[in-house]
C-alpha positions as CSV (number, residue, x, y, z in Angstrom):
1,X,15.9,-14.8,8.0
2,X,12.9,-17.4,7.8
3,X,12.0,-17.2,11.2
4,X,11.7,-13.5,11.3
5,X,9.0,-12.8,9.4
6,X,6.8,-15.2,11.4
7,X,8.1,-14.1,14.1
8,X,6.8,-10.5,13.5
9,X,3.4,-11.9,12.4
10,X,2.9,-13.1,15.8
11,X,3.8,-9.7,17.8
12,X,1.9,-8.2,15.4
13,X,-1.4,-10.4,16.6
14,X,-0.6,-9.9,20.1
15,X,-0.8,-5.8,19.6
16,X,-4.2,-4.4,21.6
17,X,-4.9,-2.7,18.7
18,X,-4.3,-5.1,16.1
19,X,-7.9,-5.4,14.9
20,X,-8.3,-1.4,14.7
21,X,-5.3,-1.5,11.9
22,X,-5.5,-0.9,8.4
23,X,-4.0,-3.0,5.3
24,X,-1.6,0.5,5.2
25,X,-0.9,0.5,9.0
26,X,0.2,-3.4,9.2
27,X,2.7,-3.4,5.8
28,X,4.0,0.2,7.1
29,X,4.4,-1.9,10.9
30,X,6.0,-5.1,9.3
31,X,8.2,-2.6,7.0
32,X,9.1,-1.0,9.9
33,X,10.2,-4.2,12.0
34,X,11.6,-6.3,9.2
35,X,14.4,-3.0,8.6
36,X,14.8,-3.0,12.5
37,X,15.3,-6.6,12.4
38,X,18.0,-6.8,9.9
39,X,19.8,-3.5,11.4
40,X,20.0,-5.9,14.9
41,X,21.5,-8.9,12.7
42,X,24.2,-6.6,11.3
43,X,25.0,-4.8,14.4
44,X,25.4,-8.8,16.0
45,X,27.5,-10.1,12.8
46,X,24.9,-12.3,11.6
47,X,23.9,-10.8,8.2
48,X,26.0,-8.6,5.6
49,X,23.8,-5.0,5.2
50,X,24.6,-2.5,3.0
51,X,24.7,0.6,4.3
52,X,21.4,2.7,3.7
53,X,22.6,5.9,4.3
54,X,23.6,8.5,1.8
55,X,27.1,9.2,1.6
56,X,28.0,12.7,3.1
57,X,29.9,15.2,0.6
58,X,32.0,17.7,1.2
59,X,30.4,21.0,0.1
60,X,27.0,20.5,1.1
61,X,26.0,22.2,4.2
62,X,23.8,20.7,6.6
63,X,23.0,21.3,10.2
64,X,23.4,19.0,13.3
65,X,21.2,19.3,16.3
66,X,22.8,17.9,19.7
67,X,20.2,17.9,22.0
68,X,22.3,15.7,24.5
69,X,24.9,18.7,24.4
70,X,22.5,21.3,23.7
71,X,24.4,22.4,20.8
72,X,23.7,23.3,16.8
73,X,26.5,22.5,14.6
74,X,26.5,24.1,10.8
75,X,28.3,20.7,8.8
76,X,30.4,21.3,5.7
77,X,30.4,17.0,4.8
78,X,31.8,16.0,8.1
79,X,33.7,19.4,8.6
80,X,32.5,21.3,11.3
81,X,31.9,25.2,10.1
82,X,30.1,26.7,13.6
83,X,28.9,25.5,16.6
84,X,26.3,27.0,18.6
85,X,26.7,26.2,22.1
86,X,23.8,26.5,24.8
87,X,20.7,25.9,22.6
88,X,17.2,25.7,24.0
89,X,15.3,23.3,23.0
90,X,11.0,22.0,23.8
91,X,10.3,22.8,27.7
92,X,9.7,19.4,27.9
93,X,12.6,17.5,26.3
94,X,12.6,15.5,23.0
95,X,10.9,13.1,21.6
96,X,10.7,10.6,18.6
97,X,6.7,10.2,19.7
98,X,5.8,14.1,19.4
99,X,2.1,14.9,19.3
100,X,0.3,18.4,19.2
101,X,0.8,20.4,22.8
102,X,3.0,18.5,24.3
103,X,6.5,21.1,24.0
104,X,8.7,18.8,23.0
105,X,11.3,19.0,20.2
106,X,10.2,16.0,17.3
107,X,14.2,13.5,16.7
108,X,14.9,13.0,13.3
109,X,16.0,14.1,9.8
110,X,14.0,17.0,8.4
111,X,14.8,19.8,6.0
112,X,14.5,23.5,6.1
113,X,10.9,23.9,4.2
114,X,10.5,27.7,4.6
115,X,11.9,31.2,6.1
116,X,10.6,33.8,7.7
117,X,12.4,36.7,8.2
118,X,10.2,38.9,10.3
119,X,8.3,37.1,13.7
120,X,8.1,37.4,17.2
121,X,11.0,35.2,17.3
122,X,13.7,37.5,14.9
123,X,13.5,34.8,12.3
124,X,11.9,31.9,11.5
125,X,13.2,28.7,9.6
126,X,10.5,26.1,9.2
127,X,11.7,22.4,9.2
128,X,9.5,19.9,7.4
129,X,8.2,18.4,10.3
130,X,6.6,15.8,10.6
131,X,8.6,13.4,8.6
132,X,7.6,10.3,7.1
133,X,9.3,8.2,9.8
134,X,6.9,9.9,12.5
135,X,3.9,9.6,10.0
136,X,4.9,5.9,9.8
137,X,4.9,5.7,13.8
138,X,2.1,7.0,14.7
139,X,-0.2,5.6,11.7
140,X,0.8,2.1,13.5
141,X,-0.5,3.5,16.5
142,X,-3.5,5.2,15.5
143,X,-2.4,8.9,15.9
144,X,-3.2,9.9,12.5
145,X,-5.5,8.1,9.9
146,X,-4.6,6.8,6.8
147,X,-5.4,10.4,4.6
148,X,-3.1,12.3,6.8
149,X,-0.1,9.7,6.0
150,X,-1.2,9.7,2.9
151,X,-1.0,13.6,2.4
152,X,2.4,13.0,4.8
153,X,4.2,10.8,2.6
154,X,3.5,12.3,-0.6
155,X,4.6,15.4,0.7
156,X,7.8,13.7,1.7
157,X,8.3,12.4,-1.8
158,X,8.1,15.5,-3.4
159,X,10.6,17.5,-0.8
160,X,7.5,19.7,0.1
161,X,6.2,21.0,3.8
162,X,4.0,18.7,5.2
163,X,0.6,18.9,6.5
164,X,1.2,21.3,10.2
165,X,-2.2,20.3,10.9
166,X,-2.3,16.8,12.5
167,X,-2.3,15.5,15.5
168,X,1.5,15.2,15.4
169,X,1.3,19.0,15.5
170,X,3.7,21.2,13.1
171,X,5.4,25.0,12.7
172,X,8.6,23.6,14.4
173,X,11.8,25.4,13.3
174,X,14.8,26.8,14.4
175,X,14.7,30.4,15.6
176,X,15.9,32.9,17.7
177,X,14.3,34.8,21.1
178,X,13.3,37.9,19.6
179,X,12.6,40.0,23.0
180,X,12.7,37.4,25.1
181,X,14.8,37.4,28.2
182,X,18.7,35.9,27.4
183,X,19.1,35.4,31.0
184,X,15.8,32.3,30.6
185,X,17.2,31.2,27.0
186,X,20.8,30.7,29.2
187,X,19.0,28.7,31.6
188,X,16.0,27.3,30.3
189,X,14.8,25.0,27.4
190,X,12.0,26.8,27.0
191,X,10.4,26.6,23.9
192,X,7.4,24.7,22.4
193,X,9.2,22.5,21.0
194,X,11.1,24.5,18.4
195,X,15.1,24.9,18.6
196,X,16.0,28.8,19.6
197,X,18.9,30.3,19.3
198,X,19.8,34.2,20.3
199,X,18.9,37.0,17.7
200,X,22.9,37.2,16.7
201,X,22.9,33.2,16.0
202,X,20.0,32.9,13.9
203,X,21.5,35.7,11.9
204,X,24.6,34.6,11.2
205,X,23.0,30.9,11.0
206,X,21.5,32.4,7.9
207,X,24.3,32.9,5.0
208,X,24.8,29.0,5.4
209,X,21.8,27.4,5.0
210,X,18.7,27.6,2.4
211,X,15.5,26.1,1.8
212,X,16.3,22.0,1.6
213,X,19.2,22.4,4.0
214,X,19.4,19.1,5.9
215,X,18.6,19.0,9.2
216,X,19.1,15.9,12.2
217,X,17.8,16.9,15.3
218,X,19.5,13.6,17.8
């Protein structure tokens, strides 16, 4: 464990952008590594890590995105309740990286942050994209400045909707294709980077979940 932080003090010097970094950027990059780190020394037997990860319980709903089987899966604890085969997902894949314009879906864990019942899409439920994780990412790499993470995290910390302005871009939800053509949403991922699902889906999709649902899109 003593050689890793030095270890990560020299990578850090080596980065091109090193000198464009603030105080904020290198302790969120070293807080980043050093968590990486440790995870690798588990996974290899080396080092005893407690489990991070909140326990699931049974009774509270959440919803698993599959973006490998294009699926949507409503979670009761580890129960499956519905699955929603044939999703569609950005046009241009997923990403952990996601930036403004580029139509693809944003990995992670978000919440449902707000509904609307009435767009071009049927309905609308807002996730609370971008997440600190991505605000973390892309401070280290200059994306965003330090305000933006700042107004990022505490919005995080308080379970509210981030900022949908940034250069990480924002109103990504779930939603359904209003009168689009089914035969593309069969076919196609097609959206901006959203999650669709058809009119009948999103409706039913409805009487499980609420605003704070948990959502992993993987």
């Amino acid at each position: 464990m003593s050689r890793i932080f030095p270890g990560l003090i020299l990578i850090l010097l080596k980065r091109k952008n090193f000198r464009c970094l603030t105080p904020v950027a290198v302790a969120v990059w070293i807080r980043h590594s050093l968590a990486a780190s440790l995870k690798l020394l588990a996974f290899c037997g080396m080092l005893a890590v407690a489990s991070s990860g909140t326990p699931v319980l049974a009774g509270e709903i959440r919803v698993f995105i599959d973006t490998k089987s294009d699926s949507l899966s409503v979670m009761d604890g580890d129960k499956v309740v519905r699955t929603y085969k044939n999703i569609a997902i950005g046009r241009y894949g997923k990403t952990y990286f996601k930036v403004r314009g580029d139509n693809k879906t944003p990995l992670g864990h978000f919440r449902i942050g707000w509904k609307n019942k009435n767009t071009r899409y049927h309905r609308f439920l807002g996730l609370t994209y971008p997440d600190l994780p991505a605000a973390d990412r892309a401070l280290v790499d200059g994306r965003i400045d330090e305000s933006q993470w700042q107004a990022i995290r505490k919005a995080s910390a308080a379970g509210e909707v981030p900022l949908q302005n940034t250069p990480l871009g924002g109103m990504i939800g779930i939603h359904g294709i209003g009168a689009g053509d089914r035969a593309v949403h069969r076919e196609f991922n097609w959206t901006n980077g959203c999650v669709a699902l058809t009119n009948e889906e999103i409706d039913e999709l409805l009487q499980w979940v609420k605003i704070g649902t948990p959502v992993e899109i993987r």
